[in-house]
Biotite code that builds the C-alpha atoms (Angstrom):
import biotite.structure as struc

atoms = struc.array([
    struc.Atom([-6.642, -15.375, 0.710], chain_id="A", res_id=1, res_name="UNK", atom_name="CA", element="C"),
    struc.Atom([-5.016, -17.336, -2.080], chain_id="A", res_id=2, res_name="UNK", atom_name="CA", element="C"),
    struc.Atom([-1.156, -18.204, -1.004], chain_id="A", res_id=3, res_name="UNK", atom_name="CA", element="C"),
    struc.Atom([2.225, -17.916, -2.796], chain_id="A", res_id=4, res_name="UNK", atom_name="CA", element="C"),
    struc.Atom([0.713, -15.480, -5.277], chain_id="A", res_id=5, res_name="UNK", atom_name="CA", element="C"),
    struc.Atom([4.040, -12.540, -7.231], chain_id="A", res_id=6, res_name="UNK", atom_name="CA", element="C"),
    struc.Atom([4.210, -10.163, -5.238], chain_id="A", res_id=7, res_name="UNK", atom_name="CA", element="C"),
    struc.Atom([3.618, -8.081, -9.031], chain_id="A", res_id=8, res_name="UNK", atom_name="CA", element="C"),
    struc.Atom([0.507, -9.795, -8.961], chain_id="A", res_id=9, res_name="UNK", atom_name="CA", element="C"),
    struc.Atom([-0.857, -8.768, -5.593], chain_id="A", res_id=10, res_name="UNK", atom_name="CA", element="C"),
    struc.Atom([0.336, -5.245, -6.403], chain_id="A", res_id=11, res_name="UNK", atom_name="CA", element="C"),
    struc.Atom([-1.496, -4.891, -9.539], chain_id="A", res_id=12, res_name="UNK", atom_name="CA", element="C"),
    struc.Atom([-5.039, -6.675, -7.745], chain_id="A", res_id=13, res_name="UNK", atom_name="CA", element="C"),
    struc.Atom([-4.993, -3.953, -5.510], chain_id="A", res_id=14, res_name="UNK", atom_name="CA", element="C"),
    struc.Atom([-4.512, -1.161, -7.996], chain_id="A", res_id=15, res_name="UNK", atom_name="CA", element="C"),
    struc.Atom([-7.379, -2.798, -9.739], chain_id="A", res_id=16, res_name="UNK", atom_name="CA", element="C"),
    struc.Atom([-9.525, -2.748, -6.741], chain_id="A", res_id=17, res_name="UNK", atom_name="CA", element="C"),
    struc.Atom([-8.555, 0.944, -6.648], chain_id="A", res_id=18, res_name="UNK", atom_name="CA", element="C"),
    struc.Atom([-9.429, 1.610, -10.429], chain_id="A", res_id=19, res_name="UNK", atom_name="CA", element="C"),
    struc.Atom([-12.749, -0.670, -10.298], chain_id="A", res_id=20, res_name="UNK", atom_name="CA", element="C"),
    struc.Atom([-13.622, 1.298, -7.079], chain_id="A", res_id=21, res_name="UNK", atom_name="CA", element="C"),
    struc.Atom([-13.936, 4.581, -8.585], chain_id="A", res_id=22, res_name="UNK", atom_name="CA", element="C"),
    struc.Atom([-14.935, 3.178, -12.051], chain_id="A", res_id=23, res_name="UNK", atom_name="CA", element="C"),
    struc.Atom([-18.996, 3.952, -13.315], chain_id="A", res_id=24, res_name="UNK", atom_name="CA", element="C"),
    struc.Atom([-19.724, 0.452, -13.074], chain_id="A", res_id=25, res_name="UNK", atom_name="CA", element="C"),
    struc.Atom([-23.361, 1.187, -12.550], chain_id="A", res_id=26, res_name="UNK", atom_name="CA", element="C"),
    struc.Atom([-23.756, 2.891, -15.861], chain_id="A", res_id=27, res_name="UNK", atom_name="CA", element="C"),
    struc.Atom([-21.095, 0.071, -17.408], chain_id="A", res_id=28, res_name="UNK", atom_name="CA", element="C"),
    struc.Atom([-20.952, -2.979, -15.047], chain_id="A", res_id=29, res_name="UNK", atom_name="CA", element="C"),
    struc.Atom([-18.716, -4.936, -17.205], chain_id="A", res_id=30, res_name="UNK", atom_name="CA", element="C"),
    struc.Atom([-14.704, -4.364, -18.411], chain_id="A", res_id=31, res_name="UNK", atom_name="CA", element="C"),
    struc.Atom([-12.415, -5.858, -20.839], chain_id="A", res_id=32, res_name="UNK", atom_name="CA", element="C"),
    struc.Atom([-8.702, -6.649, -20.081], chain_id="A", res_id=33, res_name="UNK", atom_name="CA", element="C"),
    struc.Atom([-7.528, -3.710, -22.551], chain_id="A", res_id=34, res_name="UNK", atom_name="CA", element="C"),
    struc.Atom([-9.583, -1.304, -21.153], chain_id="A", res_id=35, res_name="UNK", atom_name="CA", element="C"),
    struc.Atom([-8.488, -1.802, -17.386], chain_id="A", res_id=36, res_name="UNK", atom_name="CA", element="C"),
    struc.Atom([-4.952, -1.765, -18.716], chain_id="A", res_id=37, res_name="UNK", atom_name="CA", element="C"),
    struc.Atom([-5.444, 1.241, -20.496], chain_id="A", res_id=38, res_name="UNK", atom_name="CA", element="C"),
    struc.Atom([-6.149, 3.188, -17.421], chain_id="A", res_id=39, res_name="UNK", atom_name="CA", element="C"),
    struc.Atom([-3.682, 1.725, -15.501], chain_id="A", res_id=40, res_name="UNK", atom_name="CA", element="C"),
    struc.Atom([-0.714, 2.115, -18.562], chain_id="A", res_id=41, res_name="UNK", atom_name="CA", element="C"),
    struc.Atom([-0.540, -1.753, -18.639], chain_id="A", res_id=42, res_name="UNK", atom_name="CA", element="C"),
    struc.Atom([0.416, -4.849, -20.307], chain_id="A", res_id=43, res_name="UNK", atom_name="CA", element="C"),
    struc.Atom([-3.086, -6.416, -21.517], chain_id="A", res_id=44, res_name="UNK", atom_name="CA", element="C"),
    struc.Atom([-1.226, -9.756, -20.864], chain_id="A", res_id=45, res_name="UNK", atom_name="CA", element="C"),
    struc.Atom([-0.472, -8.954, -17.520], chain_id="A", res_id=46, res_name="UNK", atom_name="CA", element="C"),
    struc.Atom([-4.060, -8.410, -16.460], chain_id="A", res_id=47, res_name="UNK", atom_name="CA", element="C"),
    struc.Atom([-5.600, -11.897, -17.843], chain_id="A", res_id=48, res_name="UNK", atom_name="CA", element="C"),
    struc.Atom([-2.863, -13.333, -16.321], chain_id="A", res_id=49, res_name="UNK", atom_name="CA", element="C"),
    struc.Atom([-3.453, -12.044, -12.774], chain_id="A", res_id=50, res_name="UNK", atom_name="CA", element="C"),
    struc.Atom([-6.876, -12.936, -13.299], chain_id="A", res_id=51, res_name="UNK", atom_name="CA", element="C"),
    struc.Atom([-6.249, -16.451, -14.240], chain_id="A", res_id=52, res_name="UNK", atom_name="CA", element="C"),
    struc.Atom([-4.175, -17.132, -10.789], chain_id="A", res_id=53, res_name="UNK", atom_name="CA", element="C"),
    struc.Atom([-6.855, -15.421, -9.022], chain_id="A", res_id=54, res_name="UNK", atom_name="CA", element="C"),
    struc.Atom([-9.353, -17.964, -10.934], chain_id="A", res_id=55, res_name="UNK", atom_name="CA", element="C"),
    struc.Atom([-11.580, -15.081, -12.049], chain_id="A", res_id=56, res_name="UNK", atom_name="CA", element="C"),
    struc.Atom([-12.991, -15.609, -15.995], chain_id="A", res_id=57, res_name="UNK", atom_name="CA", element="C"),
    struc.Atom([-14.862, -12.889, -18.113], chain_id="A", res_id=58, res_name="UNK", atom_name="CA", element="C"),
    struc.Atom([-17.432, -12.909, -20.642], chain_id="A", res_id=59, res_name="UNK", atom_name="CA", element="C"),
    struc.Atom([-15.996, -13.018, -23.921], chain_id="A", res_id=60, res_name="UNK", atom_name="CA", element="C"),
    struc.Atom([-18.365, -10.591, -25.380], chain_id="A", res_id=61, res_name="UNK", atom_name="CA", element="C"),
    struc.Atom([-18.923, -8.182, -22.239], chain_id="A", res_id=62, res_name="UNK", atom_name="CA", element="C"),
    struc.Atom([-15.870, -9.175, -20.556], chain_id="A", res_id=63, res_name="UNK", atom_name="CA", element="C"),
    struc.Atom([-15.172, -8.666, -16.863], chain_id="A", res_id=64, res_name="UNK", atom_name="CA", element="C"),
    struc.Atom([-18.400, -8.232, -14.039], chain_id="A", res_id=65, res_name="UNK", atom_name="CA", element="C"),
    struc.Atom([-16.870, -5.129, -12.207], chain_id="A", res_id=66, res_name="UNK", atom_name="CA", element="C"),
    struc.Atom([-18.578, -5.818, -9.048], chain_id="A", res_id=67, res_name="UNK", atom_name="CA", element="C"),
    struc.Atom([-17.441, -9.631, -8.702], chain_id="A", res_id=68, res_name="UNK", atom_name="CA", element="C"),
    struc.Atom([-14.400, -8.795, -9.635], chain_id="A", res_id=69, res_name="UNK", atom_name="CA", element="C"),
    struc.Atom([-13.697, -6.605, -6.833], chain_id="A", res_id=70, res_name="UNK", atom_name="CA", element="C"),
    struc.Atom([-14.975, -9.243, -4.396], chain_id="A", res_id=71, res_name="UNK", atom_name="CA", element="C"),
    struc.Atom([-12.618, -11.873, -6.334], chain_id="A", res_id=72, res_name="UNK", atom_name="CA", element="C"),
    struc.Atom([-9.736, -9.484, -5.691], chain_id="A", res_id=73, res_name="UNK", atom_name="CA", element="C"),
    struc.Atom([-11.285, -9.321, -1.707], chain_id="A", res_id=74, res_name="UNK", atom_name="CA", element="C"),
    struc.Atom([-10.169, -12.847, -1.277], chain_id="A", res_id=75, res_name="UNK", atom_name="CA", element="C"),
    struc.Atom([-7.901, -13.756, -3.167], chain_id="A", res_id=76, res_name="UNK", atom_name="CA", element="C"),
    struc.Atom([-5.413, -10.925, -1.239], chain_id="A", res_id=77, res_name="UNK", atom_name="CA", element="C"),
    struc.Atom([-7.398, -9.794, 1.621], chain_id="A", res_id=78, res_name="UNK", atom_name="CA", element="C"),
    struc.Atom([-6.487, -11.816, 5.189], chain_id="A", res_id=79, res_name="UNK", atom_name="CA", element="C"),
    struc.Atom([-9.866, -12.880, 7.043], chain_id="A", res_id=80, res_name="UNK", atom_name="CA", element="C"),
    struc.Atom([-9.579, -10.421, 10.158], chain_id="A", res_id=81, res_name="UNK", atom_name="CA", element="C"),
    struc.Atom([-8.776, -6.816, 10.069], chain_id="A", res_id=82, res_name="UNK", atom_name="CA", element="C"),
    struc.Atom([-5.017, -5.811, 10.089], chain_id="A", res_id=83, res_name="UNK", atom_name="CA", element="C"),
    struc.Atom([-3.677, -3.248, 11.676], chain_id="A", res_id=84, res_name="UNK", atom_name="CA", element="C"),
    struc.Atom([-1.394, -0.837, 10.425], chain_id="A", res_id=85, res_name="UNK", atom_name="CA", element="C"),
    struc.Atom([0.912, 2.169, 12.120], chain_id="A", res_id=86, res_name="UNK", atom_name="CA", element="C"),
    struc.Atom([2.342, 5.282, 10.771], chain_id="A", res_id=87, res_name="UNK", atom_name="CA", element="C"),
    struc.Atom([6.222, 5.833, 12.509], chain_id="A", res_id=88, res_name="UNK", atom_name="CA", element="C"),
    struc.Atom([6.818, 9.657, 11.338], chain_id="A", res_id=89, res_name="UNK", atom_name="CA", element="C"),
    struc.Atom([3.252, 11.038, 10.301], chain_id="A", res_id=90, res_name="UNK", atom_name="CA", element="C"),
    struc.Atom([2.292, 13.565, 7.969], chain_id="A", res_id=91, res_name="UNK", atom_name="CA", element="C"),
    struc.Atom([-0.070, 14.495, 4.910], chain_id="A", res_id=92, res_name="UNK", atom_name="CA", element="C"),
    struc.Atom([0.669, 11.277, 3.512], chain_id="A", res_id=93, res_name="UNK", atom_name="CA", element="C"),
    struc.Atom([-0.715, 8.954, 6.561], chain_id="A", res_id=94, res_name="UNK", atom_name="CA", element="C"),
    struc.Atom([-3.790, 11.188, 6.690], chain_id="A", res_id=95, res_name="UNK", atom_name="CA", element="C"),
    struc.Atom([-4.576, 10.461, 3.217], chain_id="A", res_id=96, res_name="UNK", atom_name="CA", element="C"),
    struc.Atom([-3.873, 6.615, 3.630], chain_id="A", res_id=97, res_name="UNK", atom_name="CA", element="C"),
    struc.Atom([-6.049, 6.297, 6.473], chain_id="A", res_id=98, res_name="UNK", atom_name="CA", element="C"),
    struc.Atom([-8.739, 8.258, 5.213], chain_id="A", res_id=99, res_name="UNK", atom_name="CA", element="C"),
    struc.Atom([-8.635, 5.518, 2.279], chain_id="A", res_id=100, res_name="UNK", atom_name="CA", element="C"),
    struc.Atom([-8.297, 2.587, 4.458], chain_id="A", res_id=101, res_name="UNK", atom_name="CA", element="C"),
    struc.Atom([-10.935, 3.362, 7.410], chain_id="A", res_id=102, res_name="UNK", atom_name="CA", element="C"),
    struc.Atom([-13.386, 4.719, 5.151], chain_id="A", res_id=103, res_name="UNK", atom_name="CA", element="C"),
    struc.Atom([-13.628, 1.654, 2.569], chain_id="A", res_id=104, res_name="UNK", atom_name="CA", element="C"),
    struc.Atom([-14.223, -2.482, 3.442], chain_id="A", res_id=105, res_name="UNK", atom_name="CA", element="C"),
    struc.Atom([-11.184, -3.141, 3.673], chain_id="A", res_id=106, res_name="UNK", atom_name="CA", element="C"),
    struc.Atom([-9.324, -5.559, 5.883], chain_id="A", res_id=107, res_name="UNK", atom_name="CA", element="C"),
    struc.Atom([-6.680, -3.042, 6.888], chain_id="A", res_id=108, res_name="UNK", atom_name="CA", element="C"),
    struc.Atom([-7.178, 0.045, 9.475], chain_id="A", res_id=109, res_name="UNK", atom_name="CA", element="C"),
    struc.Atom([-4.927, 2.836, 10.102], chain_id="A", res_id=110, res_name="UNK", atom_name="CA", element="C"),
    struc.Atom([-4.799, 2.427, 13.881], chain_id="A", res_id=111, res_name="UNK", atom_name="CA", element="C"),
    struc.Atom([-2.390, 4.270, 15.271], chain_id="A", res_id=112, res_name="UNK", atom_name="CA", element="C"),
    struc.Atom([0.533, 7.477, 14.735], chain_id="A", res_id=113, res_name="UNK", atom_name="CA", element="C"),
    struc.Atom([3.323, 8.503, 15.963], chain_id="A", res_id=114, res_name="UNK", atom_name="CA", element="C"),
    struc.Atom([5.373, 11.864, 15.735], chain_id="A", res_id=115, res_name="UNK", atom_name="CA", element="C"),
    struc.Atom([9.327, 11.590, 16.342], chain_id="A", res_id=116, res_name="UNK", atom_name="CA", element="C"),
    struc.Atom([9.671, 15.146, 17.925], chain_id="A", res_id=117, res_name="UNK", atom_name="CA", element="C"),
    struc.Atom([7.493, 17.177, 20.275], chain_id="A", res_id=118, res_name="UNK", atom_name="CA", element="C"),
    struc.Atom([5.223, 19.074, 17.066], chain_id="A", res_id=119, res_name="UNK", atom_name="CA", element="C"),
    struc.Atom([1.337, 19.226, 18.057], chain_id="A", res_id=120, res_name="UNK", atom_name="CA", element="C"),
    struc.Atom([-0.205, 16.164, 17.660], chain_id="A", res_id=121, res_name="UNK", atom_name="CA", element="C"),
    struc.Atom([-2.033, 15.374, 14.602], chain_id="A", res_id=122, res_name="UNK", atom_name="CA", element="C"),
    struc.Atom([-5.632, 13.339, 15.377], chain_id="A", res_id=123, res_name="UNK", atom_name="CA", element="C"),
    struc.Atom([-7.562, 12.427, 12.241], chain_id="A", res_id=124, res_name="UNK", atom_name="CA", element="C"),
    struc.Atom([-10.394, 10.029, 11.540], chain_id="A", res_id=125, res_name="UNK", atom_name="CA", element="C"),
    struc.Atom([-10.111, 8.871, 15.189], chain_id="A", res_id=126, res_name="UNK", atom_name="CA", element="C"),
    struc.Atom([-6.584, 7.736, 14.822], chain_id="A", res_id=127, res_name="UNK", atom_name="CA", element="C"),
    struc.Atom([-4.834, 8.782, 17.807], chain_id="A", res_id=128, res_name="UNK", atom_name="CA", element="C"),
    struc.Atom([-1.261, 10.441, 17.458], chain_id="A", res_id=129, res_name="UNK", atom_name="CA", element="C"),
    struc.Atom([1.493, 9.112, 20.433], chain_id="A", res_id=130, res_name="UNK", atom_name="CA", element="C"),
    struc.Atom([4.490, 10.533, 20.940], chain_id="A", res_id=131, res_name="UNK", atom_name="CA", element="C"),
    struc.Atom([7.550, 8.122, 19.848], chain_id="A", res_id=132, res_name="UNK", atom_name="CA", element="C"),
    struc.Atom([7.949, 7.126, 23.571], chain_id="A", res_id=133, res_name="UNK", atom_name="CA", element="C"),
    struc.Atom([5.315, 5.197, 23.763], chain_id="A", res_id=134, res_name="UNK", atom_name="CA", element="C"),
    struc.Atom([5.656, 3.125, 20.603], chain_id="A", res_id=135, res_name="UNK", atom_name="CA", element="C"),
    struc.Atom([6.505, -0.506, 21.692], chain_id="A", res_id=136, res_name="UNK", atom_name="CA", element="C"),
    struc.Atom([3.525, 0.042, 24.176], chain_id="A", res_id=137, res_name="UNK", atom_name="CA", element="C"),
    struc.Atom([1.047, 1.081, 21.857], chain_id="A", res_id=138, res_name="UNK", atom_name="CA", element="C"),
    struc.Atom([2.042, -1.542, 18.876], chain_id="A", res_id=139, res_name="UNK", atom_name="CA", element="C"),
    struc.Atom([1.438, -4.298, 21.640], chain_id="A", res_id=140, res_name="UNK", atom_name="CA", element="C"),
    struc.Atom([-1.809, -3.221, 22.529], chain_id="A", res_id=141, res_name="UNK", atom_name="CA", element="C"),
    struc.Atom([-3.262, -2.692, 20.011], chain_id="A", res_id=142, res_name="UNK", atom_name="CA", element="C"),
    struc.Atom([-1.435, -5.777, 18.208], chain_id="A", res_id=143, res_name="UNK", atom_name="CA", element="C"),
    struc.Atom([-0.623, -3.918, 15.570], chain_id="A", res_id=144, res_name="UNK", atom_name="CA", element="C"),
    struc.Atom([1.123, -5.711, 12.661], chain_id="A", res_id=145, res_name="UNK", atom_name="CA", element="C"),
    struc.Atom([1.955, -3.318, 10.218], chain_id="A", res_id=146, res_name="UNK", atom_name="CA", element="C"),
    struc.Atom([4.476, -0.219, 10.657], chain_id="A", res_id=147, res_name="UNK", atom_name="CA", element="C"),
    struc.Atom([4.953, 2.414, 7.768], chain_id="A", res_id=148, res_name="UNK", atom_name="CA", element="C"),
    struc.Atom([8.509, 4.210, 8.314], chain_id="A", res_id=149, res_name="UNK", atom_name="CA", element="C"),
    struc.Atom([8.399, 7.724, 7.531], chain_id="A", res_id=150, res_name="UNK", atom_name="CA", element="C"),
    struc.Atom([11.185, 9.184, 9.690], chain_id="A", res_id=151, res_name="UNK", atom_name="CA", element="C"),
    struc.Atom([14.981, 10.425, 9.098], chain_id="A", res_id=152, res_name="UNK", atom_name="CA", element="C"),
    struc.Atom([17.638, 8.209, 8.566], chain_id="A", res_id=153, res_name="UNK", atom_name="CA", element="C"),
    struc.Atom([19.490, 8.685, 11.535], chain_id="A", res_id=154, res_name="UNK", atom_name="CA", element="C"),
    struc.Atom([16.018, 6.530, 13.609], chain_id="A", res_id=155, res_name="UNK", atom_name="CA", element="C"),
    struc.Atom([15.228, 4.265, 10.408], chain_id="A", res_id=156, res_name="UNK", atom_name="CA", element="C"),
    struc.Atom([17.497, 1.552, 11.980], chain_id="A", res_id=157, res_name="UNK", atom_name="CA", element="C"),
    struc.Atom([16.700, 1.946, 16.141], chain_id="A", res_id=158, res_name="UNK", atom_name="CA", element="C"),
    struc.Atom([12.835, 2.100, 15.145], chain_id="A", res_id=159, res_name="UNK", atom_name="CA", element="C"),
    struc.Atom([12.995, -0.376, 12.993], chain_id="A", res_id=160, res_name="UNK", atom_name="CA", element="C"),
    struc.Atom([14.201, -2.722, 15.666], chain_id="A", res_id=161, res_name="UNK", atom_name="CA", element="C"),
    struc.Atom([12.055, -1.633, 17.979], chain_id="A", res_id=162, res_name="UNK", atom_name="CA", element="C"),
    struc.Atom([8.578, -2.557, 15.992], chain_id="A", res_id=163, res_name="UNK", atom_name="CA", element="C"),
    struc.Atom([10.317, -5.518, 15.416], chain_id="A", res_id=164, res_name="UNK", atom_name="CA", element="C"),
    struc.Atom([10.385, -6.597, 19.132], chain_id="A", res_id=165, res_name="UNK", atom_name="CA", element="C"),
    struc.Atom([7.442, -5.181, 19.605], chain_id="A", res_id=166, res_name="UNK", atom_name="CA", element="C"),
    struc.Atom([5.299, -7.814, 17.641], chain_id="A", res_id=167, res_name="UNK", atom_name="CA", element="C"),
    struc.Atom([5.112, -5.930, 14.024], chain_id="A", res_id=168, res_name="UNK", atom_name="CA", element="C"),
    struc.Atom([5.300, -8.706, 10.994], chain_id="A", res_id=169, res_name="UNK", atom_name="CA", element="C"),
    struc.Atom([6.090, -6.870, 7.673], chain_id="A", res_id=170, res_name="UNK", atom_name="CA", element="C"),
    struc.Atom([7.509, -2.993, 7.620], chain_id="A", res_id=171, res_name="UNK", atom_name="CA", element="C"),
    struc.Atom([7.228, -0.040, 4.057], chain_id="A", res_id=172, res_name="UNK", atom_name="CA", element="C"),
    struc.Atom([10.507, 1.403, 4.542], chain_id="A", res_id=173, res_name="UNK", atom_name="CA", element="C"),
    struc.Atom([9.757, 5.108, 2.945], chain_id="A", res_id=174, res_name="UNK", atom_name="CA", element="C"),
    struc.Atom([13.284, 5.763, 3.921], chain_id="A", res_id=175, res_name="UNK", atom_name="CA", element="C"),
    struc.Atom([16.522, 5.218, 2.202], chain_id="A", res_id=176, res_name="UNK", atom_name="CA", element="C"),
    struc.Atom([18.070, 3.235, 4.746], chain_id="A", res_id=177, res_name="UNK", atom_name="CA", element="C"),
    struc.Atom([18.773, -0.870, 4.470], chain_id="A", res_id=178, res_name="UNK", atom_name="CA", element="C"),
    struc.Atom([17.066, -2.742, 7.364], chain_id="A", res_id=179, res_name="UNK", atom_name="CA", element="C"),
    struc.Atom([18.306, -5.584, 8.831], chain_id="A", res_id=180, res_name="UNK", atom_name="CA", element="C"),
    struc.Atom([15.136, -7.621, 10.812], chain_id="A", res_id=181, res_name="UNK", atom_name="CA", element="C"),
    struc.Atom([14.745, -11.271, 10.844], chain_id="A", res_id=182, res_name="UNK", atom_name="CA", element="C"),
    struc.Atom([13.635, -13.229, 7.660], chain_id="A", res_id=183, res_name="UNK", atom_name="CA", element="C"),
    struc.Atom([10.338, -13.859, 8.931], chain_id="A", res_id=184, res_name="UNK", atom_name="CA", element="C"),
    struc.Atom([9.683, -10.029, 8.949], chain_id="A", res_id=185, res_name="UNK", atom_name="CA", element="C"),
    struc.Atom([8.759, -8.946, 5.577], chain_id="A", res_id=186, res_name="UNK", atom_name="CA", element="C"),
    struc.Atom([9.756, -5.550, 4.674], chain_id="A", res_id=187, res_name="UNK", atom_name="CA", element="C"),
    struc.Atom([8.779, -3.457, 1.346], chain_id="A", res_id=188, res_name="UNK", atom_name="CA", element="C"),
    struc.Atom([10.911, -1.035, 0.032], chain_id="A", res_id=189, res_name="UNK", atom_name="CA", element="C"),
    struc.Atom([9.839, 3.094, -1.291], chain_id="A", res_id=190, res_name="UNK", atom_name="CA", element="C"),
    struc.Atom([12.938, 5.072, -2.485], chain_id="A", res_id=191, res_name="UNK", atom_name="CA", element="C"),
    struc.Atom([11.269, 8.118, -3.012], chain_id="A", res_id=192, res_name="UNK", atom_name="CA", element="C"),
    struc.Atom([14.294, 9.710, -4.201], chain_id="A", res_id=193, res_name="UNK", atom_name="CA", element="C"),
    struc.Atom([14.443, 7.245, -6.887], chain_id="A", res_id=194, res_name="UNK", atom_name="CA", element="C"),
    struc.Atom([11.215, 7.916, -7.942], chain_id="A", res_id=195, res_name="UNK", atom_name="CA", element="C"),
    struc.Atom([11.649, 11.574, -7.802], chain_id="A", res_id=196, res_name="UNK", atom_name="CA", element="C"),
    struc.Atom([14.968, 11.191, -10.020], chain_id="A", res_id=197, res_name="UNK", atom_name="CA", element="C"),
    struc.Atom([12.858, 9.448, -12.709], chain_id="A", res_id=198, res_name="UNK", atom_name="CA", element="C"),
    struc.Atom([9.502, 11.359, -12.557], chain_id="A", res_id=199, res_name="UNK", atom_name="CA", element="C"),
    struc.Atom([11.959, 14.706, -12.946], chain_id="A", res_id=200, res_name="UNK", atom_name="CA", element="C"),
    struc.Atom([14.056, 12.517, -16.304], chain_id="A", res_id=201, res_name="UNK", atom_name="CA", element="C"),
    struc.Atom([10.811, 11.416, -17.885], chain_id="A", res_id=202, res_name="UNK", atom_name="CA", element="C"),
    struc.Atom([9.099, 15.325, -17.302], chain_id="A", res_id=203, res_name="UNK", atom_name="CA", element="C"),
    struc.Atom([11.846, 17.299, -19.059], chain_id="A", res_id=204, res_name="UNK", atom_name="CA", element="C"),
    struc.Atom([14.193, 14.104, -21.006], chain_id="A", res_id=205, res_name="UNK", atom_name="CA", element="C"),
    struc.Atom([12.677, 16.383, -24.342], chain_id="A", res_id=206, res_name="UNK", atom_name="CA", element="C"),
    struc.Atom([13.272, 19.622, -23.302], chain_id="A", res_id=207, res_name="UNK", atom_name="CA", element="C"),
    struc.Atom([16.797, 19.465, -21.132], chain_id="A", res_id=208, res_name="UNK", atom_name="CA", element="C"),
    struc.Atom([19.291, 20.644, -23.081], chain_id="A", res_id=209, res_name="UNK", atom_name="CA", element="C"),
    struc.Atom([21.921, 18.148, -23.428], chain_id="A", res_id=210, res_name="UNK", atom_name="CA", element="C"),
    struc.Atom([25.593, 18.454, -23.194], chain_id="A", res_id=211, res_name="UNK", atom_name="CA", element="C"),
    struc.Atom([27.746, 19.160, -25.150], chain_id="A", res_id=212, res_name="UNK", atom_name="CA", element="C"),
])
């Protein structure tokens, strides 16, 4: 893992990873720059210059080996051991995020869920579903470091707290709410309504009527 890298930077690596994953690299096992930042509606710039901190060089004819590229990416963000990750408020969108994680090499498993309210318990890919009640337990054994927040706003802030204390070291806060945890925690922020309010502005800013 290479240390003190943007945190743009690590974002776009792993959306490269993605890309490069999925990519026909056995029919075309090289890239250029422009090309991976045309499918990912980038800045050409912006990948050479992740690349560069990264320490990974192309060919200037062929340009970028896919497959050593995606190990480069491996470890320059990847940590050594396996992480693992929790999902506080499950639904469609931790089943599809752990059917990503545990089915690729990747150095982060979806080991555990857990449902707020009494609904039937959702088991997936060998993930086991808890009931909210047996949270701190569960994080602890199975040192789990990770904790996705999914839930309503009224829990954001108790359940925050409580992965906290229960050994969890960086939180994605899909809710709205601000959480307070100690600096050492690091927490990444998804305001879906945010996003919503600009996907539904850029799908109809030509076709709203506008005011008078």
């Amino acid at each position: 893992m290479i240390k003190d890298l943007p945190a743009n930077t690590v974002e776009r690596l792993s959306l490269y990873r993605r890309v490069l994953l999925n990519y026909p690299y056995k029919e075309s096992p090289h890239i250029h720059s422009h090309r991976l930042a045309h499918l990912l509606k980038i800045n050409p710039a912006h990948v050479r210059r992740d690349l560069m901190l990264i320490g990974f060089t192309g060919d200037i004819h062929k340009g970028y080996n896919i497959v050593k590229l995606i190990e480069k990416v491996g470890e320059a963000i990847d940590c050594r051991y396996v992480q693992k990750v929790a999902f506080v408020g499950i639904g469609d969108m931790g089943r599809a995020v752990a059917e990503y994680f545990n089915n690729m090499k990747t150095k982060l498993k979806v080991a555990a869920t857990f449902r707020i309210n009494d609904e039937p318990a959702t088991q997936f890919m060998d993930v086991k579903c808890y009931n909210i009640s047996r949270m701190s337990e569960i994080l602890r054994k199975e040192k789990i470091e990770i904790a996705v927040l999914a839930v309503p706003q009224s829990f954001a802030k108790d359940i925050s707290k409580a992965v906290v204390h229960a050994g969890v070291k960086g939180i994605l806060n899909f809710t709205s709410v601000h959480l307070t945890v100690p600096k050492e925690v690091y927490v990444e922020n998804y305001d879906m309504i945010a996003k919503l309010e600009k996907l539904a502005y850029f799908t109809n800013k030509d076709t709203c009527p506008s005011e008078d």
